[in-house]
Each structure stands twice: as structure tokens, then as C-alpha cells.
FIPAKOL-483500 format. One record per residue: z, x, y of N, C-alpha, C in turn; residue in three letters. Coordinates in pm, 1 decimal. Layout:
N
     n.zz     n.xx     n.yy    ca.zz    ca.xx    ca.yy     c.zz     c.xx     c.yy res
        Z        X        Y        Z        X        Y        Z        X        Y ala
...
//
This chain:
235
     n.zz     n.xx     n.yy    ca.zz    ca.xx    ca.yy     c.zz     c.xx     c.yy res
  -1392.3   6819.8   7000.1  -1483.6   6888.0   6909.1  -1480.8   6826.0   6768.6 unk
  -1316.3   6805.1   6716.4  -1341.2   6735.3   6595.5  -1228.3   6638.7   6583.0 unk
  -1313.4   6506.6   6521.9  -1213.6   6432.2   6533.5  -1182.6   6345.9   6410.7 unk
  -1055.3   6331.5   6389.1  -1068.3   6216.9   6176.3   -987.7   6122.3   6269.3 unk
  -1068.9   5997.6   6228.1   -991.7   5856.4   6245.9   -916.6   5752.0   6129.1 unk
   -813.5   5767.7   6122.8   -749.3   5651.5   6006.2   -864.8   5706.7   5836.7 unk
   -840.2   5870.3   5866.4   -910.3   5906.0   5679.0   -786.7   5867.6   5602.8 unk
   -833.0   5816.3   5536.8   -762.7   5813.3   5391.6   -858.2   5848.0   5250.9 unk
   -795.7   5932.7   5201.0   -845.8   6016.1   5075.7   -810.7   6054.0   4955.4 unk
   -878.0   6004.9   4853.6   -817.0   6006.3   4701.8   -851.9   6094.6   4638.0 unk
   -793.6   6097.4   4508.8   -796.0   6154.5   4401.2   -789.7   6070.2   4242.7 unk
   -868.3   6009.3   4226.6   -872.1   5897.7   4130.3   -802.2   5810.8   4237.3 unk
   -679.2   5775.1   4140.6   -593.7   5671.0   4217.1   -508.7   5745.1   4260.2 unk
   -496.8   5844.6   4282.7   -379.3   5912.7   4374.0   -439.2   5931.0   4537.9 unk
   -330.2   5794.5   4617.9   -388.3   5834.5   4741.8   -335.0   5932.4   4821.0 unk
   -385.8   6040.3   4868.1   -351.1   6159.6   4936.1   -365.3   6197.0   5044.5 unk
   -423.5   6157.0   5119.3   -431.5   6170.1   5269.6   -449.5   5936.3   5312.3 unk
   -321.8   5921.7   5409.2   -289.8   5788.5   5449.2   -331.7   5767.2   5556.0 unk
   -389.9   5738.0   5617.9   -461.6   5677.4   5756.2   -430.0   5820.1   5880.4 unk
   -474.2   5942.6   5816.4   -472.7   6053.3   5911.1   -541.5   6035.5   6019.6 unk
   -516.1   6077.0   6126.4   -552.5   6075.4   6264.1   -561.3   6261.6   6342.1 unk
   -607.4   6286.0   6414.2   -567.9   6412.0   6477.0   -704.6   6436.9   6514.6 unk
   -671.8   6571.0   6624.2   -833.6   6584.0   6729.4   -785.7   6724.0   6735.3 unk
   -930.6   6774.2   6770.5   -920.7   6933.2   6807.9  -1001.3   6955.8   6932.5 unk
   -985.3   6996.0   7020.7  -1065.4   7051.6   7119.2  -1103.9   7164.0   7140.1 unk
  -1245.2   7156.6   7169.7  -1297.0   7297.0   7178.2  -1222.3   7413.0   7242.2 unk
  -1191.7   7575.9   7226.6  -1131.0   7673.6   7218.9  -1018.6   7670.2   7170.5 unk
   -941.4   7576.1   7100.3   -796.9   7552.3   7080.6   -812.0   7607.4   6941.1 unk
   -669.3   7653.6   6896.4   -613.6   7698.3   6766.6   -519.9   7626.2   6743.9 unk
   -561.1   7494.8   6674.3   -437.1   7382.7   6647.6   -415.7   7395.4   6465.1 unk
   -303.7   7395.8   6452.2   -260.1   7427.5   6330.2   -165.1   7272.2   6284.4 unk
   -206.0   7275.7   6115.7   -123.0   7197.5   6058.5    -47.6   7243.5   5928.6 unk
     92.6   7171.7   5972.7    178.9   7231.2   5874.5    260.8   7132.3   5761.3 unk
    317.7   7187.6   5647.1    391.9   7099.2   5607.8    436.9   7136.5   5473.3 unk
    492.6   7130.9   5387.4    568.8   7115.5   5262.8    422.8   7133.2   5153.0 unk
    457.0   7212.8   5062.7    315.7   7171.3   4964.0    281.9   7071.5   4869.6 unk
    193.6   7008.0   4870.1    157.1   6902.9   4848.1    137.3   6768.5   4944.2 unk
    166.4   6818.4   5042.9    198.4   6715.7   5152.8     34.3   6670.4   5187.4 unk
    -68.8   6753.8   5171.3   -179.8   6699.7   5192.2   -295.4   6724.4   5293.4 unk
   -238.2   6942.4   5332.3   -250.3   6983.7   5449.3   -458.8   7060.2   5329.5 unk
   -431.3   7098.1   5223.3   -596.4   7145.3   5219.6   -679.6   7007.7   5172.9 unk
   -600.0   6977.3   5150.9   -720.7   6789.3   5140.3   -719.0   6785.2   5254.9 unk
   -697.6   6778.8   5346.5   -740.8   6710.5   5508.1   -823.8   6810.8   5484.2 unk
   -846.3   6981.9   5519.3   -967.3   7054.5   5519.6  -1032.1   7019.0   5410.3 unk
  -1057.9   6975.6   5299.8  -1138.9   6976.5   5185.4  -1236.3   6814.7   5209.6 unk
  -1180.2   6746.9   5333.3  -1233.3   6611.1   5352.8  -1298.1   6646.2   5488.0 unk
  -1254.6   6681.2   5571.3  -1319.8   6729.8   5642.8  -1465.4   6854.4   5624.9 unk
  -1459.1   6921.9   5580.3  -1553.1   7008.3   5478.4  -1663.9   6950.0   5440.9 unk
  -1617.7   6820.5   5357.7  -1769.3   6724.9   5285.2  -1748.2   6758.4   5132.9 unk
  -1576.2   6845.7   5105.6  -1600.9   6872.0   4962.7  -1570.0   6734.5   4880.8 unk
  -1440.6   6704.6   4979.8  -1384.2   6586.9   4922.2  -1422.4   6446.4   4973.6 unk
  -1455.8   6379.1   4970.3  -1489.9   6278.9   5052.8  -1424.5   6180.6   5098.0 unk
  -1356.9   6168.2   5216.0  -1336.3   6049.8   5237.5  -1338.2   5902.0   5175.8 unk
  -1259.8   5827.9   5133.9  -1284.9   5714.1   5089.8  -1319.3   5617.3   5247.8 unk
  -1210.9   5627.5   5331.7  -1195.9   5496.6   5475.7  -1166.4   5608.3   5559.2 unk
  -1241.9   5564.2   5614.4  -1206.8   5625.0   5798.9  -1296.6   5694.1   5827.5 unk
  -1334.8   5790.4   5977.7  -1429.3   5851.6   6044.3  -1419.6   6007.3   5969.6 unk
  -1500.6   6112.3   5979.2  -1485.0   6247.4   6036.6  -1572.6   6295.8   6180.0 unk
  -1557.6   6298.4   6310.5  -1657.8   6312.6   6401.1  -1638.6   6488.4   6425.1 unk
  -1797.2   6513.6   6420.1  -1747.4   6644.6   6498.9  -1892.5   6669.2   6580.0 unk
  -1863.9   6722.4   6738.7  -1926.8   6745.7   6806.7  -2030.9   6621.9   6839.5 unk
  -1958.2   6499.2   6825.8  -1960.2   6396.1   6911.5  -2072.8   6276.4   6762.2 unk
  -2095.8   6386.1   6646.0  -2175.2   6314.2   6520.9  -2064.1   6298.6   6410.6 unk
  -2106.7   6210.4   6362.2  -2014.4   6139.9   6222.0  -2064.6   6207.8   6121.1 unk
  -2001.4   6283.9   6073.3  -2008.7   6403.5   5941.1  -1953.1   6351.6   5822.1 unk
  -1861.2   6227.1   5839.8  -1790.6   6153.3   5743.4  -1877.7   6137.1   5584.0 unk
  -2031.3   6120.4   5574.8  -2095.6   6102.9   5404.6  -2216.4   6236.7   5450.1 unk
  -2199.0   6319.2   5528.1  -2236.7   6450.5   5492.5  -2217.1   6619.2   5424.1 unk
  -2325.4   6630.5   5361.8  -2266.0   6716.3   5223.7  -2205.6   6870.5   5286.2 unk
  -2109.2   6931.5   5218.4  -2078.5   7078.1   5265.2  -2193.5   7142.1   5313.2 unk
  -2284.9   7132.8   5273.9  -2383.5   7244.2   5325.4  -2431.0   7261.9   5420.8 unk
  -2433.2   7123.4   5466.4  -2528.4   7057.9   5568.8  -2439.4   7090.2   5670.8 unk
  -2254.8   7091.3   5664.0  -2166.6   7089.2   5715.9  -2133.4   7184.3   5811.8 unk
  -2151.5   7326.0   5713.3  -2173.8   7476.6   5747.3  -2290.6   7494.3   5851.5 unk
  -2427.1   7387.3   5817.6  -2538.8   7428.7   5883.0  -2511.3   7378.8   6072.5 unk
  -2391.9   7255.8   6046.8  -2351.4   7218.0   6212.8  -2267.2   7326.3   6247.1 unk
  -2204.5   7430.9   6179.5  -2129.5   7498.9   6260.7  -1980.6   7520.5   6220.2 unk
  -1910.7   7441.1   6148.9  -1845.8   7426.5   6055.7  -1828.6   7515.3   5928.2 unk
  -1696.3   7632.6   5926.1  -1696.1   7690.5   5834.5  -1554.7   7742.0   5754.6 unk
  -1579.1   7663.5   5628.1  -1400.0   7731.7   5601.0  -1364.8   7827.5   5540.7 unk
  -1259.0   7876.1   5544.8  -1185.5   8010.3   5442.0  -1085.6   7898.9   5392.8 unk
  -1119.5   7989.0   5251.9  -1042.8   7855.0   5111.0   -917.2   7928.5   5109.2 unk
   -835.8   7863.5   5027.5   -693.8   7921.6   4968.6   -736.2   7970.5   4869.0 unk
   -691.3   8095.0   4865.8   -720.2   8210.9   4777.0   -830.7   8281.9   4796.5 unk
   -867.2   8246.0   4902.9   -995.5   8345.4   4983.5  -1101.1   8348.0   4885.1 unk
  -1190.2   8372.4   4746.5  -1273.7   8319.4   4651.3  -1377.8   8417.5   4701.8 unk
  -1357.4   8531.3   4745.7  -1501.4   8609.0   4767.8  -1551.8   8597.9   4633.7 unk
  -1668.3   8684.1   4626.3  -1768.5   8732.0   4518.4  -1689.4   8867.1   4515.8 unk
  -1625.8   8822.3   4345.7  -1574.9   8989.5   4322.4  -1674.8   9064.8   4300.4 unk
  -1762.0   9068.3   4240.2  -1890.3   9137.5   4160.5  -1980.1   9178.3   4278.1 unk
  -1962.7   9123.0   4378.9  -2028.7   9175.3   4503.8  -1991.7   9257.9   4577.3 unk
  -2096.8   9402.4   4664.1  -1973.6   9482.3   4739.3  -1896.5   9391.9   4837.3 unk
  -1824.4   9504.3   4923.9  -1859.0   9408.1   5074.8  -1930.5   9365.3   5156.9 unk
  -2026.3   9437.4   5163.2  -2133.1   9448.4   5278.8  -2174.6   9301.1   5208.7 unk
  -2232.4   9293.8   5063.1  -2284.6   9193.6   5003.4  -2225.8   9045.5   4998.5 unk
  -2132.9   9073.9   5021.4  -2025.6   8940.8   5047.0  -2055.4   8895.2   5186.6 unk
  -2078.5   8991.7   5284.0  -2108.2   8924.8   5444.7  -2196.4   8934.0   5441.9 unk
  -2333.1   8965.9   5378.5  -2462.0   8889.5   5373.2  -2430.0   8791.1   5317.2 unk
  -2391.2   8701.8   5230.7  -2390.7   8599.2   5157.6  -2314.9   8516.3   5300.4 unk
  -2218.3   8559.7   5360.7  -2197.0   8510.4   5502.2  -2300.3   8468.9   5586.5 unk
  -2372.2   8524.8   5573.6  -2500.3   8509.1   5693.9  -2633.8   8443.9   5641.3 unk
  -2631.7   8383.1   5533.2  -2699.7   8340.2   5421.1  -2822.2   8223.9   5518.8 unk
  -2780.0   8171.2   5616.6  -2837.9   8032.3   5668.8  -2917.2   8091.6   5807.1 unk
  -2870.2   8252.2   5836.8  -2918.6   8287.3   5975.8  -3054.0   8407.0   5936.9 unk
  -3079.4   8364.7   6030.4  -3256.0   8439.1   6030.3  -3231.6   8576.0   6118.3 unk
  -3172.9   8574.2   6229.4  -3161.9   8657.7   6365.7  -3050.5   8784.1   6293.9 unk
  -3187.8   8869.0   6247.4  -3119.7   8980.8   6194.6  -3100.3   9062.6   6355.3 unk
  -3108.2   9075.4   6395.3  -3038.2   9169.9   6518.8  -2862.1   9092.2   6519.1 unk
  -2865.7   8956.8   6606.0  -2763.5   8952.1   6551.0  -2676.2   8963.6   6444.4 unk
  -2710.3   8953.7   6307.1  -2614.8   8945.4   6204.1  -2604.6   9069.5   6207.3 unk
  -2665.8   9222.7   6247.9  -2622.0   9333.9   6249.6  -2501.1   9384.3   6336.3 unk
  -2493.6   9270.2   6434.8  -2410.9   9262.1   6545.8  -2297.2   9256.6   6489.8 unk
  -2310.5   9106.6   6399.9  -2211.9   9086.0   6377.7  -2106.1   9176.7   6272.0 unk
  -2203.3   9190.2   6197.5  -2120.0   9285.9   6081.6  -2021.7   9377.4   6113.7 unk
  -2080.2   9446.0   6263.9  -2068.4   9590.4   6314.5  -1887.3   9548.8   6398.1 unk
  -1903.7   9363.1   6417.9  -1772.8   9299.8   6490.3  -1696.4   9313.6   6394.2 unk
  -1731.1   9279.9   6315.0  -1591.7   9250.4   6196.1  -1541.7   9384.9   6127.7 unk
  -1654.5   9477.8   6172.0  -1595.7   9585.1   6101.6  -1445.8   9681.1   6200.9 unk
  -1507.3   9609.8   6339.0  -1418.1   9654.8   6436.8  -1273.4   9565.0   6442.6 unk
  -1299.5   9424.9   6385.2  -1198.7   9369.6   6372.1  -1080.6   9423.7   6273.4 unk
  -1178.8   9464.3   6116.3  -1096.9   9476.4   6006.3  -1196.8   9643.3   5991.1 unk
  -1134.8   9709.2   6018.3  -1198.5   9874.9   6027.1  -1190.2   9931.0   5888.4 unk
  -1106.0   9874.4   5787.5  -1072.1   9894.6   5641.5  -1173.0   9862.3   5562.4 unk
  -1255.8   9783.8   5602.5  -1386.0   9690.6   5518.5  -1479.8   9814.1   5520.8 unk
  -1511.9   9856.0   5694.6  -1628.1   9954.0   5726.6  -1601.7  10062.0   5595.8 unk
  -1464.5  10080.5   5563.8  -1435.4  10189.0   5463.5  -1482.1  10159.8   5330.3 unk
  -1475.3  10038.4   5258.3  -1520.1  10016.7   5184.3  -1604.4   9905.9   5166.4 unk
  -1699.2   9909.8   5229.7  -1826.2   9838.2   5298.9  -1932.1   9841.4   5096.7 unk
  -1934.6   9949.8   5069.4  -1994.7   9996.6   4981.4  -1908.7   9899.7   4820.4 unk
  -1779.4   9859.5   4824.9  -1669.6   9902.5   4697.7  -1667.4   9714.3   4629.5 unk
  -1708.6   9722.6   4547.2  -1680.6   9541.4   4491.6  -1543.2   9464.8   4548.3 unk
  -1605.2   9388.1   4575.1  -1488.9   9312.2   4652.0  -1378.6   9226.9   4578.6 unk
  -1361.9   9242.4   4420.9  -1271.7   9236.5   4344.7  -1177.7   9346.1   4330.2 unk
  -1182.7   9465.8   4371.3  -1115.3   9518.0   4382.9  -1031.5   9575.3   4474.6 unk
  -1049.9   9483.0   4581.2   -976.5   9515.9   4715.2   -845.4   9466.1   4659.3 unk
   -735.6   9486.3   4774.7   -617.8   9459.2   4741.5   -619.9   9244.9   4788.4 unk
   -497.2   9210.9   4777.0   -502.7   9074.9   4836.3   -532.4   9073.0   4945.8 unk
   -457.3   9186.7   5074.2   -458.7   9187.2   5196.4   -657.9   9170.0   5238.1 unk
   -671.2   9278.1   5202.6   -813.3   9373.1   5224.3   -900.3   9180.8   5149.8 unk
   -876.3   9140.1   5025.3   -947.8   9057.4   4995.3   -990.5   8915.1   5120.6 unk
   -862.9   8920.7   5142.9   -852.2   8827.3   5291.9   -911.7   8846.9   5417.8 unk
   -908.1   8965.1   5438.4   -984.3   9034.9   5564.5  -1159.8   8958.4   5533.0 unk
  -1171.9   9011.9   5437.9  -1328.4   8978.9   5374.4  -1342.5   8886.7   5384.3 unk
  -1291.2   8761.8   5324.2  -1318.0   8628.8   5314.3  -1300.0   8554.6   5457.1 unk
  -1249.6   8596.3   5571.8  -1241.0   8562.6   5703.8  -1391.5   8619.2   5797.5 unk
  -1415.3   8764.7   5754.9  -1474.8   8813.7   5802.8  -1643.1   8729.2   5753.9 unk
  -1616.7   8725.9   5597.9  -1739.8   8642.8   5548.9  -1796.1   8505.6   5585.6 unk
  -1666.8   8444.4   5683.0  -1681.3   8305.0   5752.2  -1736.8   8295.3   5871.5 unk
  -1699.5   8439.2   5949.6  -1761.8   8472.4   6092.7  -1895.7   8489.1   6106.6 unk
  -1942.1   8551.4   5979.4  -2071.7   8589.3   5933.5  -2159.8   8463.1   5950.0 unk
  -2115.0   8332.5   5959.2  -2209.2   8223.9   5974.7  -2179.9   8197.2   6135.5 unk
  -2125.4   8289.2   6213.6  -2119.8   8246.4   6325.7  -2057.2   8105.7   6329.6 unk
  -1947.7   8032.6   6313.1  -1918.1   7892.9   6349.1  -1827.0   7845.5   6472.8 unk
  -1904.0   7734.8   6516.0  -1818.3   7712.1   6616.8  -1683.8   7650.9   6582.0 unk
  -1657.2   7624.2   6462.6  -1480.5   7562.2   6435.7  -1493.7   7653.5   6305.6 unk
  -1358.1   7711.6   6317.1  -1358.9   7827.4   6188.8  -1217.0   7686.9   6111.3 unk
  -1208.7   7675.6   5977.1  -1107.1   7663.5   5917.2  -1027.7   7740.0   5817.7 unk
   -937.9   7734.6   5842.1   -838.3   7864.3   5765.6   -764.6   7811.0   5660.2 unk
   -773.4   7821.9   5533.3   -609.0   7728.3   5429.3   -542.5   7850.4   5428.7 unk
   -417.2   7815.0   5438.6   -302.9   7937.4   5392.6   -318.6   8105.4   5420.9 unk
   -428.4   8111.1   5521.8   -423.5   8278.8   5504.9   -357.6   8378.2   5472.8 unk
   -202.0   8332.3   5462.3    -96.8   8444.2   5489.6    -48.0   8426.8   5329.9 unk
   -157.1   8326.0   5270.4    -93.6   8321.3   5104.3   -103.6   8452.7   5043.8 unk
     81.6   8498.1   4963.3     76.4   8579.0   4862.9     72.7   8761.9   4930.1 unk
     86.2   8750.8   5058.5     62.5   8880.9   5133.2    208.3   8910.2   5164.6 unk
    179.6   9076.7   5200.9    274.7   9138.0   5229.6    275.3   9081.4   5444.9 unk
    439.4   9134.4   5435.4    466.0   9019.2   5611.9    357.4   9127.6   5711.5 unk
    392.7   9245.5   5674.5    297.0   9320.5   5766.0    132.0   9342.0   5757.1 unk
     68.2   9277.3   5643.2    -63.8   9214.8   5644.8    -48.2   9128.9   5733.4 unk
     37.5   8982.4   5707.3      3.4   8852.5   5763.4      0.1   8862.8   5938.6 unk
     86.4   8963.4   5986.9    109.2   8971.9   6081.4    -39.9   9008.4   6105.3 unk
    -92.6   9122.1   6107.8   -199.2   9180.8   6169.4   -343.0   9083.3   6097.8 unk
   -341.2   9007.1   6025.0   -440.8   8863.6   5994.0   -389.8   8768.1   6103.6 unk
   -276.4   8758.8   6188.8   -227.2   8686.3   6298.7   -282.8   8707.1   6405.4 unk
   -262.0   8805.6   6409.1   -300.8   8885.9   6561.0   -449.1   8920.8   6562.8 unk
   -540.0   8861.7   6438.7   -710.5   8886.6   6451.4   -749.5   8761.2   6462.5 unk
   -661.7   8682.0   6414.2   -696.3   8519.9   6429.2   -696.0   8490.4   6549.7 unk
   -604.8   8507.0   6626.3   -558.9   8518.9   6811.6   -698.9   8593.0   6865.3 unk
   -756.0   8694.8   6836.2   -866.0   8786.4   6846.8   -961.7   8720.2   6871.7 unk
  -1000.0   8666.0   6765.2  -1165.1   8573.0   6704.3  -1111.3   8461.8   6854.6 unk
  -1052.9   8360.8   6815.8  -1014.2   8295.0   6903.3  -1084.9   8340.0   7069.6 unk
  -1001.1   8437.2   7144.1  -1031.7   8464.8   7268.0  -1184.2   8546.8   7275.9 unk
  -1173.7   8621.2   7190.4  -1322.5   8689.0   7206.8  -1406.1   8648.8   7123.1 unk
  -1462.8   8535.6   7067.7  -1561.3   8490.3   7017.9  -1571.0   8334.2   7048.6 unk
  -1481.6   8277.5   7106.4  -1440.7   8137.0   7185.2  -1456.9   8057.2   7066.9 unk
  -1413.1   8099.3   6951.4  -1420.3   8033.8   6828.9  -1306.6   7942.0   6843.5 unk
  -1311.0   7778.4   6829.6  -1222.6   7716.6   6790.6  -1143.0   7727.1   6642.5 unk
  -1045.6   7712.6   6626.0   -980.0   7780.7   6477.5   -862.4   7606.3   6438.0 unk
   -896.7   7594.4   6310.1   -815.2   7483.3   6252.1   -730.0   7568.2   6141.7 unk
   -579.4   7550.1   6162.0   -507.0   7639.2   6030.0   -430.4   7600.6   5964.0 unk
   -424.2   7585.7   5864.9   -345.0   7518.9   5800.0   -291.3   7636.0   5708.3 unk
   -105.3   7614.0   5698.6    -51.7   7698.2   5690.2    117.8   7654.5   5638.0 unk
    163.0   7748.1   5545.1    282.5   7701.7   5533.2    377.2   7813.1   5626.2 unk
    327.3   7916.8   5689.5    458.0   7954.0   5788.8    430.3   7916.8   5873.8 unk
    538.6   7808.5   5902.2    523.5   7729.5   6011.7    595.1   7836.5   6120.4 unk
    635.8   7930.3   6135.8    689.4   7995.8   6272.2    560.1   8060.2   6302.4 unk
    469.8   8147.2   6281.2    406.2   8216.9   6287.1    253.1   8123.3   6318.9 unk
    222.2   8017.1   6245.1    160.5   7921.5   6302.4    178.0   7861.6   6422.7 unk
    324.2   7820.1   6454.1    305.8   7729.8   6577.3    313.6   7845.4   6637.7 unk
    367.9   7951.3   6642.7    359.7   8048.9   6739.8    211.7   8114.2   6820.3 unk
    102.8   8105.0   6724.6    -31.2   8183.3   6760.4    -84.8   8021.2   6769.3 unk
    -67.3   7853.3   6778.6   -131.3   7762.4   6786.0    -98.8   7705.5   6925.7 unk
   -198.0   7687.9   6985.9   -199.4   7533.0   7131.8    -86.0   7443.8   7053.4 unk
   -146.9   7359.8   6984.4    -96.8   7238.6   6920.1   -126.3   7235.3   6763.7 unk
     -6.8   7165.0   6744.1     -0.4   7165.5   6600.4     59.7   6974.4   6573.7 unk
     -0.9   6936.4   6421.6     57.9   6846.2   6338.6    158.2   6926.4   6245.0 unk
    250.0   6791.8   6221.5    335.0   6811.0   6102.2    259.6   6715.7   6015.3 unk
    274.7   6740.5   5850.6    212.4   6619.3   5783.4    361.8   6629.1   5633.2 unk
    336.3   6522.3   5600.3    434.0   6471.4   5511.4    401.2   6343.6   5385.1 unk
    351.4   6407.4   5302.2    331.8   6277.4   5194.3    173.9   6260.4   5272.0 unk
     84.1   6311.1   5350.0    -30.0   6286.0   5298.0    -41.1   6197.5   5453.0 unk
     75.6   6225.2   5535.4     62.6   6120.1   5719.0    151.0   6226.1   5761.5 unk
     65.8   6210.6   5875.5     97.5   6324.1   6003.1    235.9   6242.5   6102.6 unk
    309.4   6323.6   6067.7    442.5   6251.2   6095.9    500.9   6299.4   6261.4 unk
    439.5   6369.0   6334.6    487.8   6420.7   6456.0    316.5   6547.9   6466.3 unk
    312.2   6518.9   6639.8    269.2   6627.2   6656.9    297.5   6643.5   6813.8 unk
    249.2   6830.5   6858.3    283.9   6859.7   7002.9    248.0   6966.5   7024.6 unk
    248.4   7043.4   7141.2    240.8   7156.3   7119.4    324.4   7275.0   7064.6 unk
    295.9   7382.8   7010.0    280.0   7482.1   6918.6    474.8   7492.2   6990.3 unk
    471.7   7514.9   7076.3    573.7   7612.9   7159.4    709.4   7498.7   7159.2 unk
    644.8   7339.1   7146.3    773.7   7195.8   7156.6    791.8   7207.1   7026.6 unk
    705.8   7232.2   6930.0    703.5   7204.6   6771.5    831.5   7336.2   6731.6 unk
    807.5   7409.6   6802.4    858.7   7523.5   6769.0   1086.7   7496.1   6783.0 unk
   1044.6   7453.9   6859.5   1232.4   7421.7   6907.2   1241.3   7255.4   6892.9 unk
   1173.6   7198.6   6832.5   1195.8   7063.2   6754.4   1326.0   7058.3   6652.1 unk
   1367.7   6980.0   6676.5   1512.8   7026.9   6567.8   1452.4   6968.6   6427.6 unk
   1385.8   6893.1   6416.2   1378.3   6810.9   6248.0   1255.4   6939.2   6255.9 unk
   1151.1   6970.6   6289.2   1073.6   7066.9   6237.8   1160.8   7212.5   6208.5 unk
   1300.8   7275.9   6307.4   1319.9   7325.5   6277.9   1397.7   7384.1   6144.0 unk
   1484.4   7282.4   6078.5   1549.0   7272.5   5957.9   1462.1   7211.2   5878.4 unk
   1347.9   7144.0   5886.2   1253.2   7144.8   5796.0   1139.4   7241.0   5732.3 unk
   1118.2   7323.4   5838.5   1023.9   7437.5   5780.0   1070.0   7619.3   5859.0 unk
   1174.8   7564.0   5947.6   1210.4   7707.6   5978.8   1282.8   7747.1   5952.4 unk
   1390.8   7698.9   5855.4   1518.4   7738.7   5815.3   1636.3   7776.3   5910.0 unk
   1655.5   7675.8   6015.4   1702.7   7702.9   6102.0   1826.2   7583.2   6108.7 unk
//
């Protein structure tokens, strides 16, 4: 479904992503992890179309997306949740998942959909009406996931969801991510610094380090890896 060949990606002269490689296949929840700064939301921010690629491919769904703009990006299907989730505070909720659905015409569905997410995150339906700056962090997150579904995409991307939350939010943002996944056959890309809780709800996962993907496998080998484990599990 999506694939980066040998990206490498700057920042002036700071090179930040080194001849990255990695693939996703359709229904999979492959997650990447790593140390911060290592270079895990520039891979989503290049992939995206925010950042651009200097060398190498981005393919997704078999087309080269590599010098195409975010928008256009979203319009293939492609949709991310940022770090720090960035709703529209000044907007309710409801108004925030219209701004979700901004590109779709098929109001029956988007009524559909709304009515999903409200079943997903039942706290929103509550304050469906309430500016979405004033939700809590948890509740702000719910929104900004829910506002991504709203474009219907076939590859959802996630930065950090579990940033800055209480463990018993992140948990139940875990267990909806697993959700979307099986009942919406949404492929999911996550990038994440708890790495237990990631490889745990991921198929397959990368490690990345300095900006190169230094090991990858599945979720469950990554998990009892000894250098991943004293590197990000404290083990």
C-alpha cells in the first residue's frame, strides 16, 4: 500500500531522515519507534507532502506521491493525526468533524460516519455542541483521530497519540486504534514513543535511530528483542 525507497530528508543542511526504506501493507498496523529526535514525525511529515523529500521514492497505492502536495495527498486517501492533535479550538466538535469531511460530498455517509465515531468515542456525542479547546488533552485526542476518520482514509497516520495523557486514556486510544483497524479495514501507520504498547497493538514495526531504520520485525519479535528491549522498554 505504501512504500518510501532510499528517502532522505532535510532540514536546511540538517540531514534527517538517511536512505529510509520500509513498506506497509494493506490492513496492517505497522508502527515506528524510536528515541526523540531520531526522525520518526519527519518520516510522516515526508510522507504527508508537508516535508519534502529531497532523494528517494514515496509510492502509495502503486502511484509516486513523492512531489505531490498535502492536499492532493488527503484527496488519495491518505490522512494524518499530528503531534499535539491541532484541532480547531474555536470550533465545536461537531464543527471540527465537518472540517473532517471537508473533501466528501456523500452526506448520507458523512452522517454515518459521525454517528461511528460517536460510538467509538461516546464522550464527543456529549459534547458534540462544546469548543473543542476546551476539551481535556484526552477528549482533545479523541477529536483529532475522530476528525481524520471523517475523511474516510484508506492509511490513517498517527504521531505520538499517547503524547502527554493520562495511562488510562492511552490505553482506551489503544484499544480504538485496534477498533478502526478491524472494523473499518483501515490500514494505520504509528509512530510512537511507547514502544511496549505500540509493538503490542502493531503486525510489524521499525526501529529508527539518527534518522535510519536500524532493525525491523514483527510487533511480537520486536517485543522480546533484547537491544530493543533495554533500549526503549526498560528492561
Amino acid at each position: 500500500m505504501l512504500k518510501l525507497k532510499d528517502i532522505n530528508t532535510f532540514y536546511g543542511n540538517i540531514h534527517a531522515l538517511k536512505g529510509v526504506t520500509l513498506e506497509i501493507n494493506q490492513g496492517e498496523i505497522i508502527c515506528l519507534i524510536g528515541a526523540n529526535g531520531a526522525g520518526k514525525s519527519t518520516t510522516l511529515m515526508t510522507i504527508s507532502g508537508i516535508v519534502p523529500a529531497r532523494q528517494g521514492s514515496v509510492t502509495f497505492l502503486g502511484e509516486d506521491i513523492t512531489r505531490v502536495g498535502a492536499n492532493k495527498i488527503v484527496e488519495k486517501g491518505m490522512v494524518q493525526v499530528p503531534e499535539g492533535r491541532r484541532i480547531f479550538p474555536y470550533l465545536t466538535v461537531a464543527e471540527n468533524l465537518d472540517m473532517g469531511a471537508f473533501l466528501r460530498k456523500d452526506k448520507d455517509g458523512i452522517k454515518r460516519d459521525i454517528e461511528y465515531v460517536y460510538t467509538l468515542f461516546p464522550v464527543l456525542a456529549n459534547r458534540r455542541n462544546q469548543a473543542g479547546g476546551t476539551l481535556s488533552g484526552g477528549e482533545q485526542q479523541m477529536l483529532a483521530i475522530s476528525r481524520a476518520l471523517m475523511a474516510r482514509p484508506k492509511l490513517l497516520l498517527l504521531d505520538e497519540p499517547s503524547l502527554g495523557l493520562a495511562p488510562i486514556i492511552i490505553r482506551q486510544i489503544f484499544d480504538i486504534i485496534k477498533r478502526i483497524n478491524q472494523e473499518q479495514k483501515t490500514t494505520i501507520f504509528l509512530v510512537e514513543q511507547n514502544a511496549n504498547l505500540a509493538l503490542k497493538a502493531s503486525h510489524r514495526g521499525y526501529v529508527m535511530e539518527n534518522g535510519v531504520i536500524t532493525l525491523f520485525d514483527t510487533g511480537a519479535n520486536l517485543l522480546v528483542n533484547e537491544d530493543v528491549k533495554k533500549a526503549y522498554l526498560g528492561i
